[in-house]
Structures are given as C-alpha cells and as structure tokens.
Backbone bond lengths (Angstrom), bond angles and torsions (degrees), N, CA, C in turn:
res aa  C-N    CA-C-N  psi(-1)  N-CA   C-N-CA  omega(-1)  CA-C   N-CA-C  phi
1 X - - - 1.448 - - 1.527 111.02 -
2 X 1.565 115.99 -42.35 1.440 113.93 -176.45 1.647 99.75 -65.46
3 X 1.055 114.40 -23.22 2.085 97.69 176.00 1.122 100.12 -70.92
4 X 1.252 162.18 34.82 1.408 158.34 165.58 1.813 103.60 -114.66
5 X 1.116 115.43 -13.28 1.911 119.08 -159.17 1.590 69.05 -106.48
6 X 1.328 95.14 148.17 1.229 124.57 -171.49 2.230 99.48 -95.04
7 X 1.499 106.01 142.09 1.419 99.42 -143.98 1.810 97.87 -65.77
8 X 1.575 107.83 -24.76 1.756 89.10 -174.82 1.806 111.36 -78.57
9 X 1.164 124.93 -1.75 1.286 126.56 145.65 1.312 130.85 -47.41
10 X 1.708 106.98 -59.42 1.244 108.32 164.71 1.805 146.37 -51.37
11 X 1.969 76.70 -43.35 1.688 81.58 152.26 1.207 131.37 -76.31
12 X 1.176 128.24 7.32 1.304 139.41 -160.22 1.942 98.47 -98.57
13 X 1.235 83.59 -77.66 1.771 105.77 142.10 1.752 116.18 8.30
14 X 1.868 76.67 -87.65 1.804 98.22 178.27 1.704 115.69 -54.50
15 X 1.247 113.15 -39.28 1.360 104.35 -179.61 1.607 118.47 -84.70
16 X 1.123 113.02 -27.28 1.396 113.52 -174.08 2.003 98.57 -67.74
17 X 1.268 105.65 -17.54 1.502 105.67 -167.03 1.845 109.40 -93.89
18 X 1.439 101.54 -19.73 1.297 120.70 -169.43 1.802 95.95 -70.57
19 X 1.506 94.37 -60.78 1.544 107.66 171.19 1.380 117.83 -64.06
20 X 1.044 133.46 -27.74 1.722 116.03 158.32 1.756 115.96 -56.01
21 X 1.211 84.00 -68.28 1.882 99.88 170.22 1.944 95.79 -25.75
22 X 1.094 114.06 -76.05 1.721 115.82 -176.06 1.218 111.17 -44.62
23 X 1.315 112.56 -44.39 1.903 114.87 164.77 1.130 138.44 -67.25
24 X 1.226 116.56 -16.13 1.385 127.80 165.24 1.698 113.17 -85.46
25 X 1.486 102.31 -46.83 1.571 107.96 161.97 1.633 129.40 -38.61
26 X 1.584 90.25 -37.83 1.809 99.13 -172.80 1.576 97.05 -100.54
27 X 1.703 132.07 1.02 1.114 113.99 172.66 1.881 94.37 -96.18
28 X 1.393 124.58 -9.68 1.174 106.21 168.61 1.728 101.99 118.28
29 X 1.141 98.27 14.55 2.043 114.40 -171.69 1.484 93.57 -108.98
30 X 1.766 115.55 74.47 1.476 89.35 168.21 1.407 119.15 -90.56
31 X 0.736 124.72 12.42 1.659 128.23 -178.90 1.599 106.54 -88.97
32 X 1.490 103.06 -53.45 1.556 101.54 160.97 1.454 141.91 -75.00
33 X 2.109 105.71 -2.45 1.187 103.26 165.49 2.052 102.21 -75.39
34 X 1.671 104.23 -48.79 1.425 86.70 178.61 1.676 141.47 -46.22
35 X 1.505 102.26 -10.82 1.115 101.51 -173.65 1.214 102.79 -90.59
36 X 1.103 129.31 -53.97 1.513 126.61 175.38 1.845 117.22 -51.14
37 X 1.094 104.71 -24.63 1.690 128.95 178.99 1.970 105.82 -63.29
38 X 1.465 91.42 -51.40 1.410 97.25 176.28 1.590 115.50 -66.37
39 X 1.497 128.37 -41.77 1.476 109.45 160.29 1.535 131.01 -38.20
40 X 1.370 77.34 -50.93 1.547 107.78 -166.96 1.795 97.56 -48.68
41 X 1.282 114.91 -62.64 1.624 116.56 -177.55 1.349 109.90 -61.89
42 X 0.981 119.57 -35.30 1.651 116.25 175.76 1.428 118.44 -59.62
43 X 1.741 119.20 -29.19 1.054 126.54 -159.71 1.383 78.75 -73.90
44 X 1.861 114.80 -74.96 1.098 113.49 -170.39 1.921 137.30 -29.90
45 X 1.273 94.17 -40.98 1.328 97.74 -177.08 1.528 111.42 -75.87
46 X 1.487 129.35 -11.45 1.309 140.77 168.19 2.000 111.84 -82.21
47 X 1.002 91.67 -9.76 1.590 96.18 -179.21 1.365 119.35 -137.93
48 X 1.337 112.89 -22.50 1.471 96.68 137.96 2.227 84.76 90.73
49 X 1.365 106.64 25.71 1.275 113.00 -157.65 1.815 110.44 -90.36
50 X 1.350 102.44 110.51 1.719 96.28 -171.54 1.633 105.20 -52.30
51 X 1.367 109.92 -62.71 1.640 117.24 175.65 1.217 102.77 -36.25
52 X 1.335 152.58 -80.63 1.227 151.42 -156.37 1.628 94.61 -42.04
53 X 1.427 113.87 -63.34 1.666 120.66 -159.98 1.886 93.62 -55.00
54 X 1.394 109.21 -40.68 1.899 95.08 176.64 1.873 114.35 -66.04
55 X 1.059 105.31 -58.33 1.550 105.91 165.07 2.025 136.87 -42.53
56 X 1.211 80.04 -40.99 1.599 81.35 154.62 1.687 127.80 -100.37
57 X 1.532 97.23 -21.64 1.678 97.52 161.01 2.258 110.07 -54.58
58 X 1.161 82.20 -62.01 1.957 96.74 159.01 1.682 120.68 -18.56
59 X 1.561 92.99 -58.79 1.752 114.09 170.31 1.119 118.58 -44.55
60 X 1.560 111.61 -62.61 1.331 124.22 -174.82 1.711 117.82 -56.18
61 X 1.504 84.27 -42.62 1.922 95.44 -168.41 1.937 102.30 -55.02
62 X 1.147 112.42 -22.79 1.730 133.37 -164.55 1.286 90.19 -106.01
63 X 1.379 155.93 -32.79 1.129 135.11 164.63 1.781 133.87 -82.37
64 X 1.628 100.98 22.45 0.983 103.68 -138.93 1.832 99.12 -83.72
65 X 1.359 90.67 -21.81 1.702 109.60 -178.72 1.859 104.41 -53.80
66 X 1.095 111.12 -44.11 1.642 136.00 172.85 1.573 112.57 -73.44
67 X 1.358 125.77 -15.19 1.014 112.86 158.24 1.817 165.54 -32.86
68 X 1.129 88.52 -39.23 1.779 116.90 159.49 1.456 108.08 -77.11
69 X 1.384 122.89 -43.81 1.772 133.21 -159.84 1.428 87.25 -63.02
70 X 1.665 101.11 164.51 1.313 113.72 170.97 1.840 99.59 -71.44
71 X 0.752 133.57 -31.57 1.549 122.63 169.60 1.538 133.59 -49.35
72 X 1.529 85.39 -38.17 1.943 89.86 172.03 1.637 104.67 -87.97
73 X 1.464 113.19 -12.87 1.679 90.28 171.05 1.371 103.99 -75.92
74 X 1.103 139.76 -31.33 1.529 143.87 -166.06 1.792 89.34 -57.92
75 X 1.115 111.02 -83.23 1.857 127.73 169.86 1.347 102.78 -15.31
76 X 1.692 123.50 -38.44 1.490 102.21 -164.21 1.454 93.63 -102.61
77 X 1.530 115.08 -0.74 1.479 98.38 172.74 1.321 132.97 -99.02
78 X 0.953 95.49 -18.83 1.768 129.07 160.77 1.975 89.40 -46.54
79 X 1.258 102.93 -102.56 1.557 110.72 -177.75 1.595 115.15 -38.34
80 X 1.373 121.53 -21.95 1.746 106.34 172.19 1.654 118.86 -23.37
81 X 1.532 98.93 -60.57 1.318 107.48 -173.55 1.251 135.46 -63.76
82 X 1.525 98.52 -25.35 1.927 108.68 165.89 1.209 115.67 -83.41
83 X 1.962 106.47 -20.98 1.605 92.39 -179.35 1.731 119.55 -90.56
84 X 1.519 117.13 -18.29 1.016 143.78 131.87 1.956 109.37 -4.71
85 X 0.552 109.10 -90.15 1.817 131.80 153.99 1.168 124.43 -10.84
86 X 1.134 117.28 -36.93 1.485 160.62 -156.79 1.937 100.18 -61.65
C-alpha cells in the first residue's frame, strides 16, 4: 500500500513517526519508542531521507539512558540500516 503514497508523504510519514518514537522515549516508553522507531528506520532506509537520518539521530540522543538495556540494543538494530547509509 505504501508504494501508492507518493514518496514526500512517506517521508513525511517517516519523520512524524521518528518524532513520536522521541516522545514516547522522553515520556519514558522505551519499548514503545522502539517500536515506532522501527517504522520510522525502515521508512528511512526506503527513501534514502536526510531529515529522517536527523530525526532518528534525535531518537537515539533520547534513548541514550536505555542504551546498555536490552531495549537500546533493539534501537541500535533497528537503525543499523539507516546508519549504514550514512
């Protein structure tokens, strides 16, 4: 279905999701920032989206407390592929 959304939608998409993910992170939901985080990188890595790569760079900086946890490895594996890209 997302090949039908026209691609600056999608990036549009990607960031608005990147920034929830960061909001849920800073309300203290890291499990639910990763989940929303993981769209979010997929979008990016399908579009190839500089903005997205700052917005989820953003993510990370806010997940950073979660970092060591098994949750922030999930977060950094999620993003491999956008940072990969890089």
């Amino acid at each position: 279905m997302l090949e039908h959304v026209p691609m600056t939608a999608r990036r549009d998409r990607g960031v608005y999701l990147a920034r929830h993910a960061a909001a849920a992170a800073k309300a203290e939901e890291p499990e639910h920032a990763v989940e929303i985080g993981r769209e979010a990188a997929q979008i990016a890595v399908e579009t190839g989206s500089a903005r997205m790569r700052r917005e989820l760079t953003a993510l990370e900086r806010v997940m950073r407390p979660w970092h060591h946890a098994p949750v922030g490895r999930e977060l950094a594996q999620a993003l491999a592929p956008v940072n990969e890209r890089e």
